[in-house]
Backbone bond lengths (Angstrom), bond angles and torsions (degrees), N, CA, C in turn:
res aa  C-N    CA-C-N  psi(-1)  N-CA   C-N-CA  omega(-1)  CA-C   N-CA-C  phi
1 X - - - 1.465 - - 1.521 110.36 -
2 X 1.272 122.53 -39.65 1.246 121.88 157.66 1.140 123.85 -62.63
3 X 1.166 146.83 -3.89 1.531 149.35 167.59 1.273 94.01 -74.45
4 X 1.351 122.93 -38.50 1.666 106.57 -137.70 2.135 97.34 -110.19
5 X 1.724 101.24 -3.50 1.617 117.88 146.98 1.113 98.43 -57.84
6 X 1.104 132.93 -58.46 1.579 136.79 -147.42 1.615 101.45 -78.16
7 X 1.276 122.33 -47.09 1.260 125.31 -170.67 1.647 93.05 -54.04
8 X 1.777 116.88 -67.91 0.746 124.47 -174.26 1.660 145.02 -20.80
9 X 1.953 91.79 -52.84 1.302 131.28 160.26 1.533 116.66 -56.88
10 X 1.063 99.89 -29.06 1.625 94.68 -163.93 1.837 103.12 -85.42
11 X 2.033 90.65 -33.23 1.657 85.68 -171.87 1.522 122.31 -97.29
12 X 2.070 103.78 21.85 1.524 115.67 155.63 1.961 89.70 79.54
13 X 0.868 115.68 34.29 1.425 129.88 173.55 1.695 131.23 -110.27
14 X 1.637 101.67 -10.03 1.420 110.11 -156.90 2.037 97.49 -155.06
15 X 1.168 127.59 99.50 1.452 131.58 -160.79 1.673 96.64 -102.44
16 X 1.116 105.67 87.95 1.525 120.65 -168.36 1.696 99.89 -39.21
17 X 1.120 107.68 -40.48 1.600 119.57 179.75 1.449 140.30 -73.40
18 X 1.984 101.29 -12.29 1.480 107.33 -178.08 1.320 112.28 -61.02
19 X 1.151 141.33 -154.54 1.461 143.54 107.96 0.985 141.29 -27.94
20 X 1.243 146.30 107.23 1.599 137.98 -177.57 1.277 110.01 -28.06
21 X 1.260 114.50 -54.07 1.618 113.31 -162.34 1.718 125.18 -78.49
22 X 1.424 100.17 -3.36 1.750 124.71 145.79 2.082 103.84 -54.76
23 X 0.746 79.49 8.20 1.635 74.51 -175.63 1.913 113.00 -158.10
24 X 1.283 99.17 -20.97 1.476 119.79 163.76 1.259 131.74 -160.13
25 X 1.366 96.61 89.72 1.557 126.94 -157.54 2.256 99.67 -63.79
26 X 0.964 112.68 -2.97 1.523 119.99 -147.42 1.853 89.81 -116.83
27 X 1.240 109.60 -29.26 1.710 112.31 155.12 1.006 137.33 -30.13
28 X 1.475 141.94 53.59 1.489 128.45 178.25 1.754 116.17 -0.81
29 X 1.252 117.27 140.66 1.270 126.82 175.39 1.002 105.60 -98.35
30 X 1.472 116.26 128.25 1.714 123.94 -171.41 1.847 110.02 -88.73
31 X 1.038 107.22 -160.62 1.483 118.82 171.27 1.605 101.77 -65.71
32 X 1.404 111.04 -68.63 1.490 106.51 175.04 1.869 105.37 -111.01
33 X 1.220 84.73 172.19 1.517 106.58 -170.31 2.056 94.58 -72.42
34 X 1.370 108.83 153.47 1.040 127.05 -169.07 1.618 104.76 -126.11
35 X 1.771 115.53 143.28 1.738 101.49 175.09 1.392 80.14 -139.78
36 X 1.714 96.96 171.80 1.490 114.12 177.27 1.467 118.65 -63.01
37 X 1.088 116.02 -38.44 1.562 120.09 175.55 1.764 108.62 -66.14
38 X 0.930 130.92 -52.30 1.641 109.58 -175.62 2.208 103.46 -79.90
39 X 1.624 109.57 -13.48 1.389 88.19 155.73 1.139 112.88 -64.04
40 X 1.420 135.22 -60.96 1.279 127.11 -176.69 0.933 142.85 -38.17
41 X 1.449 100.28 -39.04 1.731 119.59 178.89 1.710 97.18 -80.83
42 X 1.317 141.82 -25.07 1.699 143.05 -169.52 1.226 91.21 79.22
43 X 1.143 127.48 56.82 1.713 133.90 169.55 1.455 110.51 -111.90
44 X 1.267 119.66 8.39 1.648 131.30 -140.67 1.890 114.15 -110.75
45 X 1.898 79.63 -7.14 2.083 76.92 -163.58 1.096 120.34 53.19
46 X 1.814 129.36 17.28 1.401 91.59 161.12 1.715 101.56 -104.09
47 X 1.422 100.13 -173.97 1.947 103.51 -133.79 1.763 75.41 -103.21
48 X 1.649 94.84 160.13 1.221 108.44 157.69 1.520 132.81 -84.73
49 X 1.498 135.81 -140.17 1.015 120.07 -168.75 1.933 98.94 -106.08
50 X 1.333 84.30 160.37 1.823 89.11 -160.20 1.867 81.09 -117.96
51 X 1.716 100.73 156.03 1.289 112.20 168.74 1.558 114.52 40.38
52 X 1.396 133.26 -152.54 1.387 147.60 155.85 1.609 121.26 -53.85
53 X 0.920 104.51 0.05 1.651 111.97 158.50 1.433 122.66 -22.30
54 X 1.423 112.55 -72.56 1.346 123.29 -177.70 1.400 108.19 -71.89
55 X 1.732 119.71 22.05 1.571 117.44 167.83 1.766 93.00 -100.23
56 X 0.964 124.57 -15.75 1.800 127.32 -156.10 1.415 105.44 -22.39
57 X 1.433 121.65 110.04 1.531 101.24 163.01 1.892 100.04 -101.12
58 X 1.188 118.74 51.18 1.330 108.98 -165.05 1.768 75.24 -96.40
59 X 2.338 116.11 155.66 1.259 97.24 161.43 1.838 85.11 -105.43
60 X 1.487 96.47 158.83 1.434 129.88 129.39 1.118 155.56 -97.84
61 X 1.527 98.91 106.06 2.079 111.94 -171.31 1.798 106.95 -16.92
62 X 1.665 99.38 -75.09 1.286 110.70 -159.05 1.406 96.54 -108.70
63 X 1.987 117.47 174.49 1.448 132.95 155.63 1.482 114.79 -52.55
64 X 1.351 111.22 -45.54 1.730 106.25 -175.74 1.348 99.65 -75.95
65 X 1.262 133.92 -42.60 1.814 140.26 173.40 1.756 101.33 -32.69
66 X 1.332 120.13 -44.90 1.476 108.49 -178.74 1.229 109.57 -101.67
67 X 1.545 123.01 16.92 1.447 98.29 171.64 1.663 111.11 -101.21
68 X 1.455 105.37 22.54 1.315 104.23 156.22 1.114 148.14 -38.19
69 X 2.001 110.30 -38.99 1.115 139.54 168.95 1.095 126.42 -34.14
70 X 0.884 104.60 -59.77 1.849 132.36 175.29 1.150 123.38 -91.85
71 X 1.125 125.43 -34.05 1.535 118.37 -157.39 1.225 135.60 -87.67
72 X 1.244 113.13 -11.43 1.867 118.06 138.05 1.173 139.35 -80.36
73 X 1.420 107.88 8.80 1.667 124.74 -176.00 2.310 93.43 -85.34
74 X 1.221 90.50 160.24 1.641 107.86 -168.07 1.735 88.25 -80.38
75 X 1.402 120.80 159.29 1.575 129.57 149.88 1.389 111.89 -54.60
76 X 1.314 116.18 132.79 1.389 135.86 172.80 1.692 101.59 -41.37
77 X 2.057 110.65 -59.39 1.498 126.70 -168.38 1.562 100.56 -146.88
78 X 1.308 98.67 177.48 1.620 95.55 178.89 1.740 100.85 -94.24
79 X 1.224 91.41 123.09 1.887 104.65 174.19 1.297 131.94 -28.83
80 X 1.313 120.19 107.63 1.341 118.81 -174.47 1.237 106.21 118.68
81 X 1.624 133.82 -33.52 1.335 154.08 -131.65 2.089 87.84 -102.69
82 X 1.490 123.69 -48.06 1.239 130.81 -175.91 1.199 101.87 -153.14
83 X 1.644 101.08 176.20 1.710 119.46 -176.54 1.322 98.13 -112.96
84 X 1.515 105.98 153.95 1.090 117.75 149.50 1.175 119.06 174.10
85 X 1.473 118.51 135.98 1.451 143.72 -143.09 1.677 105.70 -70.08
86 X 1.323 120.81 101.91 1.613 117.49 173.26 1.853 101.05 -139.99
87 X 1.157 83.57 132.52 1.672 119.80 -179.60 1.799 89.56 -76.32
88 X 1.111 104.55 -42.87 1.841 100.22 -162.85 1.848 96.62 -58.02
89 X 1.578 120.78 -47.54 0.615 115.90 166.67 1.822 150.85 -13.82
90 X 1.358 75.44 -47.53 1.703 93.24 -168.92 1.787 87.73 -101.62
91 X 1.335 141.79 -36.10 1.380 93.66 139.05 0.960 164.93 -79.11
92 X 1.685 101.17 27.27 1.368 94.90 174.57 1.886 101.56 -99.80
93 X 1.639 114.17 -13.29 1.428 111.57 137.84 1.564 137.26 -5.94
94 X 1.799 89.46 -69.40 1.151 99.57 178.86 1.664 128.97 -66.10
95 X 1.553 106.46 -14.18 1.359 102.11 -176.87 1.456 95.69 -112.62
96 X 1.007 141.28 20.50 1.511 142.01 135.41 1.512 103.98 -53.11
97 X 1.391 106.58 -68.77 1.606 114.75 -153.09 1.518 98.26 -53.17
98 X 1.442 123.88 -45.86 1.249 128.44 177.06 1.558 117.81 -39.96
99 X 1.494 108.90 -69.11 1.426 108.17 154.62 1.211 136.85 -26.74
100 X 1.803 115.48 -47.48 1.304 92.97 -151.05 1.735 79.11 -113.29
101 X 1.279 137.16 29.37 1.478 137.37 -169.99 1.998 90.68 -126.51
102 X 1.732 113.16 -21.21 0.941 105.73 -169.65 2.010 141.64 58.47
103 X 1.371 84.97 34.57 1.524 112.68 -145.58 1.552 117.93 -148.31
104 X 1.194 141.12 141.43 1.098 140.50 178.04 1.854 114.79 -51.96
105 X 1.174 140.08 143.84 1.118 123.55 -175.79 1.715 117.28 -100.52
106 X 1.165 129.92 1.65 1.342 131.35 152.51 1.656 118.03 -83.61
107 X 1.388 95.14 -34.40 1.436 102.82 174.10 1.866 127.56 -50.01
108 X 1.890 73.57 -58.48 2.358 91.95 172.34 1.453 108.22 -75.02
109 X 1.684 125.20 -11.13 1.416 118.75 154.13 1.559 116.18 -59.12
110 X 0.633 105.17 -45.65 1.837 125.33 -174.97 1.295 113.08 -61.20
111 X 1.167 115.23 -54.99 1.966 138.76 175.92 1.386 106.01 -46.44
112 X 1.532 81.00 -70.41 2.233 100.11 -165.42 1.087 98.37 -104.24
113 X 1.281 158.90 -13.12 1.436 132.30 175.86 1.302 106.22 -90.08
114 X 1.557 102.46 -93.39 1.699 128.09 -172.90 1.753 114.38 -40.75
115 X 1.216 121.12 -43.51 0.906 136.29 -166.34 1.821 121.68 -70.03
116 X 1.647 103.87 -49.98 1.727 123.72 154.60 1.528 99.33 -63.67
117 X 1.082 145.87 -34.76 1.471 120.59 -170.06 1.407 105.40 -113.57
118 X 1.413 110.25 27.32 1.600 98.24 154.25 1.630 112.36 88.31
119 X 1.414 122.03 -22.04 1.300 136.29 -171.77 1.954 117.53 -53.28
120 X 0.902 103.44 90.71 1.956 101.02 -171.49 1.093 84.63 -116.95
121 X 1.305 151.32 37.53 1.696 111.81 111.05 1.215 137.11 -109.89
122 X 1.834 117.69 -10.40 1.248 97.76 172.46 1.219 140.76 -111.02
123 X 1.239 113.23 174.59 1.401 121.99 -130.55 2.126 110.23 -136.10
124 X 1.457 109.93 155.99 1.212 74.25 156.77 1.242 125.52 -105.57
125 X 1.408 146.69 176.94 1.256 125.75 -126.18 2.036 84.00 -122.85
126 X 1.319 102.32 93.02 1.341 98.19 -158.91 1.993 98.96 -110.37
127 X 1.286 103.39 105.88 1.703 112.68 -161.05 1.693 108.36 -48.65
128 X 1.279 109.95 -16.54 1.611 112.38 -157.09 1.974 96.70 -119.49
129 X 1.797 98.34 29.67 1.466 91.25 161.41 1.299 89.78 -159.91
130 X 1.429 80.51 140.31 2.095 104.39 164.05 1.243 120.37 -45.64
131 X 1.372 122.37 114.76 1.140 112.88 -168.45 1.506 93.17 -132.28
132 X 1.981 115.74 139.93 2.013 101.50 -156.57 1.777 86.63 -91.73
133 X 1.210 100.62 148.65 1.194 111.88 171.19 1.337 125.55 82.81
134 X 1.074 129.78 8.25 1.779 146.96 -155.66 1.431 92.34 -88.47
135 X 1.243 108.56 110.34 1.371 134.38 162.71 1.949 116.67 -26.11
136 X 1.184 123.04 173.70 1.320 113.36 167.78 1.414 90.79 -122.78
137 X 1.079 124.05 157.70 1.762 136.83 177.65 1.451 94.38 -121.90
138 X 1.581 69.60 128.09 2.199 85.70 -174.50 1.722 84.47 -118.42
139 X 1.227 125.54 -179.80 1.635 133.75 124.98 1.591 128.30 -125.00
140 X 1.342 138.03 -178.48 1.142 116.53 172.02 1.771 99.89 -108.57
141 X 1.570 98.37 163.09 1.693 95.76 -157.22 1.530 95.97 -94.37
142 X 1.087 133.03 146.06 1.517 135.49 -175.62 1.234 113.84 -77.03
143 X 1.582 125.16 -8.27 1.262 118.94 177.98 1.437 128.59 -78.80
144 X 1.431 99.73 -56.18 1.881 139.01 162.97 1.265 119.67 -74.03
145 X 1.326 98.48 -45.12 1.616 92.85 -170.06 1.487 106.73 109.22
146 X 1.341 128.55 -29.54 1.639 129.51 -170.51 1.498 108.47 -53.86
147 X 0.960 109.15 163.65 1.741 127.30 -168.16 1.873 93.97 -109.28
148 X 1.688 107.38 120.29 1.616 83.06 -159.39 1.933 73.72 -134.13
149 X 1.468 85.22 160.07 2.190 87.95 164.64 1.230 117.12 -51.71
150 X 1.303 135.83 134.71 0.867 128.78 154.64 1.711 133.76 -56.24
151 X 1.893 123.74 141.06 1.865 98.73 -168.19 1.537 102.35 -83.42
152 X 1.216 87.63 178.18 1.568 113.41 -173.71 1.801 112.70 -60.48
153 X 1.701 107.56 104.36 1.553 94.31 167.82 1.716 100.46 -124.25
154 X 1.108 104.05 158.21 1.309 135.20 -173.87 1.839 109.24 -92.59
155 X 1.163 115.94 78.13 1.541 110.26 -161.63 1.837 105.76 -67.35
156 X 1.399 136.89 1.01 0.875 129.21 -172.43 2.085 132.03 -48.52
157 X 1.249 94.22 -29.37 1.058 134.71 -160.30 1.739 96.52 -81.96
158 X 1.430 119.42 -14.17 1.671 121.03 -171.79 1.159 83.34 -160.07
159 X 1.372 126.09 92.83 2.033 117.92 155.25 1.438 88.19 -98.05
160 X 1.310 131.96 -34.24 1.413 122.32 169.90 1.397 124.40 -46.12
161 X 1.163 104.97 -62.35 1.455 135.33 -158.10 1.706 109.98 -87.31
162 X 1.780 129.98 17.09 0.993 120.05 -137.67 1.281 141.60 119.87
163 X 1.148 116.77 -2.89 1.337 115.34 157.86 1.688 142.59 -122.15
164 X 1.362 102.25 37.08 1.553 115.27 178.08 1.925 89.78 -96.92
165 X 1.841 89.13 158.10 1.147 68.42 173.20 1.964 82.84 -126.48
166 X 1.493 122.53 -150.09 1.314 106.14 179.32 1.382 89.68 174.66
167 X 1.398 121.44 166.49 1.531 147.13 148.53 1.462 109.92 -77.53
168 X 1.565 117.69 138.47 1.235 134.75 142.96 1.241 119.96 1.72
169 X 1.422 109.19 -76.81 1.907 129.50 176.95 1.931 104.49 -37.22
170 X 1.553 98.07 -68.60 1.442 99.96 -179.46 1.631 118.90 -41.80
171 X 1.494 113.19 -51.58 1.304 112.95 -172.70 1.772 126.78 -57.53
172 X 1.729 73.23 -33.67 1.939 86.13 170.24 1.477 116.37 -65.63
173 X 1.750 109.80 -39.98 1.043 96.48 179.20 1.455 135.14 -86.21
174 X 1.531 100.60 -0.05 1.431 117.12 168.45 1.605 100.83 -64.93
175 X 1.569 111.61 -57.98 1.364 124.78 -153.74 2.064 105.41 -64.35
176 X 1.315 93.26 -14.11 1.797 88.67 171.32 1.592 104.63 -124.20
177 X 0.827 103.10 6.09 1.780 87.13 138.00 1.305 129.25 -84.95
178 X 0.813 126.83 -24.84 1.436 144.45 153.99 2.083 125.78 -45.00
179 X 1.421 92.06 -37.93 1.365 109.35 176.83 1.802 125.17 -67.20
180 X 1.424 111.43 -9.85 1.352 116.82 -165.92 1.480 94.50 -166.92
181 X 1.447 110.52 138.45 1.459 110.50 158.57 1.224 130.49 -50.52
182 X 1.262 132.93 163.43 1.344 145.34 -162.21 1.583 132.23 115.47
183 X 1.253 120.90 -69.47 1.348 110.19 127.72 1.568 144.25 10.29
184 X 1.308 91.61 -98.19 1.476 133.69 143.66 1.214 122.61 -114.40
185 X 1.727 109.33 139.90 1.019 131.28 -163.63 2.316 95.38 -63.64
186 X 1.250 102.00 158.27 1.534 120.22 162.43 1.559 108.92 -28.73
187 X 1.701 108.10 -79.07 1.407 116.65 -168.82 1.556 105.13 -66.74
188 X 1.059 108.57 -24.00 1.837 96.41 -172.39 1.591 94.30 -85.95
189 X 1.172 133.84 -23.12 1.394 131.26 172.98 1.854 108.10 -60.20
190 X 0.970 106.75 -64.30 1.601 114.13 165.44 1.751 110.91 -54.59
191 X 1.206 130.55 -46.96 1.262 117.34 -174.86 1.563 104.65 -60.06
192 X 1.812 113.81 -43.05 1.464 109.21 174.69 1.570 112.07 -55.40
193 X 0.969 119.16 -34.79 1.793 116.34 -152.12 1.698 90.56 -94.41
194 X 1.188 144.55 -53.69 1.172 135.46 -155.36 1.588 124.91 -68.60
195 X 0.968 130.45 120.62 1.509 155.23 -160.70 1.597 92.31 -44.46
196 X 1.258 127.06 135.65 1.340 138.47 -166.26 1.742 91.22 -107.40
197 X 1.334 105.31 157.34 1.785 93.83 172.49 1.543 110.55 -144.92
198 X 1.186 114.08 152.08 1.668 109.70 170.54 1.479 118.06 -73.07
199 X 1.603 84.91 167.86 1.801 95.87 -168.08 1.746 106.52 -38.58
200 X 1.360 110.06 -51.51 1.110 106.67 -164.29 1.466 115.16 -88.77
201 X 1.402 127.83 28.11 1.666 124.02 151.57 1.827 83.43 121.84
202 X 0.950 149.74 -32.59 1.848 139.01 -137.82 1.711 83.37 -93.28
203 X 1.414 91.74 120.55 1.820 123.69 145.43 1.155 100.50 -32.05
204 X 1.059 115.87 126.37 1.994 115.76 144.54 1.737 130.89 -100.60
205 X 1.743 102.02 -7.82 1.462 121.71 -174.12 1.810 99.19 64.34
206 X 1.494 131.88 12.02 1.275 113.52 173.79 1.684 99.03 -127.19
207 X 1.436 88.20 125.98 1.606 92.86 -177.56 2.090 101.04 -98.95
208 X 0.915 163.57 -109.54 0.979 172.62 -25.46 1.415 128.41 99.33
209 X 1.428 95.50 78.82 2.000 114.76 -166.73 1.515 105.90 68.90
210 X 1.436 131.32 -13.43 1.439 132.55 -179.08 1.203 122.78 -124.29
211 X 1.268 127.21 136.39 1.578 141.32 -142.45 2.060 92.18 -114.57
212 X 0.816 121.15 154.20 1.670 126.28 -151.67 1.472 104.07 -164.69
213 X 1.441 112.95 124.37 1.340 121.60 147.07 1.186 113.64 -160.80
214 X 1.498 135.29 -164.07 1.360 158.39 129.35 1.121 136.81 -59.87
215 X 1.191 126.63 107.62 2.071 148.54 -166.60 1.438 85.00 -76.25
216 X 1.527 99.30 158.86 1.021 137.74 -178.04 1.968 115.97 -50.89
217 X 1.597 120.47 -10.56 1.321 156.07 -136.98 1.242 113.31 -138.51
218 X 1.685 94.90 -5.97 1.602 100.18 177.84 1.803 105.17 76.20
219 X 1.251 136.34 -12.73 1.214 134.40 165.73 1.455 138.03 -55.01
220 X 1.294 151.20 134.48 1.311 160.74 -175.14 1.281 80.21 -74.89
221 X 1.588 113.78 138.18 1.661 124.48 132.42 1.225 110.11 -132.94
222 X 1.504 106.98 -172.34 1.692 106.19 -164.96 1.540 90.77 -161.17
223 X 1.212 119.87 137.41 1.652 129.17 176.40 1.416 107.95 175.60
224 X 1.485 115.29 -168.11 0.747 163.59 117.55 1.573 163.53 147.44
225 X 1.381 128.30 -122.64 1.637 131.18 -134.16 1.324 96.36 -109.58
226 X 1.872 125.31 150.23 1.632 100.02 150.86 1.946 67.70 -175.63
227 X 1.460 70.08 150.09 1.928 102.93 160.48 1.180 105.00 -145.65
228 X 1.439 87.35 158.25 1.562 118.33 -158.34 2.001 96.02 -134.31
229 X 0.963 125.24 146.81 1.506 111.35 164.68 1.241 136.64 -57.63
230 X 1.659 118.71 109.29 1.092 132.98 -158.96 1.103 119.75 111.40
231 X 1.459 138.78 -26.43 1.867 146.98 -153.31 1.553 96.20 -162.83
232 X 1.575 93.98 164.78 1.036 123.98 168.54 1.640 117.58 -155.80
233 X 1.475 96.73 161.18 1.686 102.71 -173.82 1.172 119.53 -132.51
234 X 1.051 128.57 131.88 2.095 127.80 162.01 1.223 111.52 -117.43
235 X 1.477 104.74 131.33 1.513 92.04 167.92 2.139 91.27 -130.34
């Protein structure tokens, strides 16, 4: 989803800085105004997932259809002011990109992302289609210890935020496109990777969908982490 900011950005289509609702007019207006860049960065106050949430097997038609969840709830803080980590967030990403791509948002994943880098397997992880090779999601149970199925969630509700699913191969080949311009241009590679900061000066190590620091070697890296019920990923 951050690639396809970037695409966006690059082709003067998507003003990381407007208002959300320049792009999703159907957004409740908060206390303060909200932009795509401190969603991205989790600078945004909006909240993460509360209770059993992240079990949802509810589906949702559309991206704006699940941002029901959230979207009359108050800001955590005023934006920019602190961090904090929300998945809901980045769908509400996703119904930016829609807006400002004018376009379905699994669809312009498909077009401009997955599709230029070669990626044939992933997918979104849609429960009510055959999909070849689709893993089973187990977890282990915290009581025993047993390795059990994982229950039934309905990822509709986060294709942003969590719900592709993919092979190994793909991620690599996502993960070196990323390594050199072309793709994406140089500066939009750096605008993704570079550490976003609050009003008042504090690092967060997350620049734009990508998490950033320095190894033990004195080295820059850039990745990262997320589970979903049943799996997990590193890149």
């Amino acid at each position: 989803t951050a690639a396809a900011l970037g695409k966006l950005h690059e082709e003067g289509r998507l003003d990381l800085d407007a208002p959300v609702q320049r792009y999703v007019p159907s957004f409740p207006k908060k206390k303060w105004p909200i932009t795509t860049r401190q969603l991205a960065g989790h600078l945004a106050g909006i909240r993460h997932y509360r209770g059993a949430e992240a079990l949802s097997n509810t589906y949702y038609p559309t991206v704006l259809d699940g941002l029901e969840i959230f979207e009359d709830d108050p800001l955590e803080f005023e934006p920019g002011t602190d961090y904090l980590y929300s998945s809901y967030g980045w769908n509400l990403i996703s119904a930016v990109i829609e807006g400002a791509a004018d376009e379905d948002f699994l669809s312009y994943m498909k077009r401009e992302v997955f599709a230029p880098l070669g990626m044939r397997s992933i997918v979104a992880e849609h429960n009510d289609s055959i999909i070849a090779h689709r893993a089973r999601f187990y977890e282990r149970a915290r009581s025993e210890g047993r390795v059990l199925n994982a229950p039934y969630v309905d990822s509709s509700y986060k294709w942003a935020g969590g719900g592709f699913i993919s092979n190994t191969e793909d991620l690599v080949r996502f993960g070196s496109a990323h390594l050199r311009e072309g793709f994406l241009s140089a500066e939009t590679l750096e605008l993704l990777f570079t550490s976003q900061r609050t009003r008042d000066g504090r690092v967060t190590d997350y620049g734009i969908g990508w998490r950033s620091g320095v190894d033990e070697f004195g080295r820059r890296w850039v990745g990262h982490t997320g589970s979903s019920t049943g799996g997990r990923a590193v890149l």
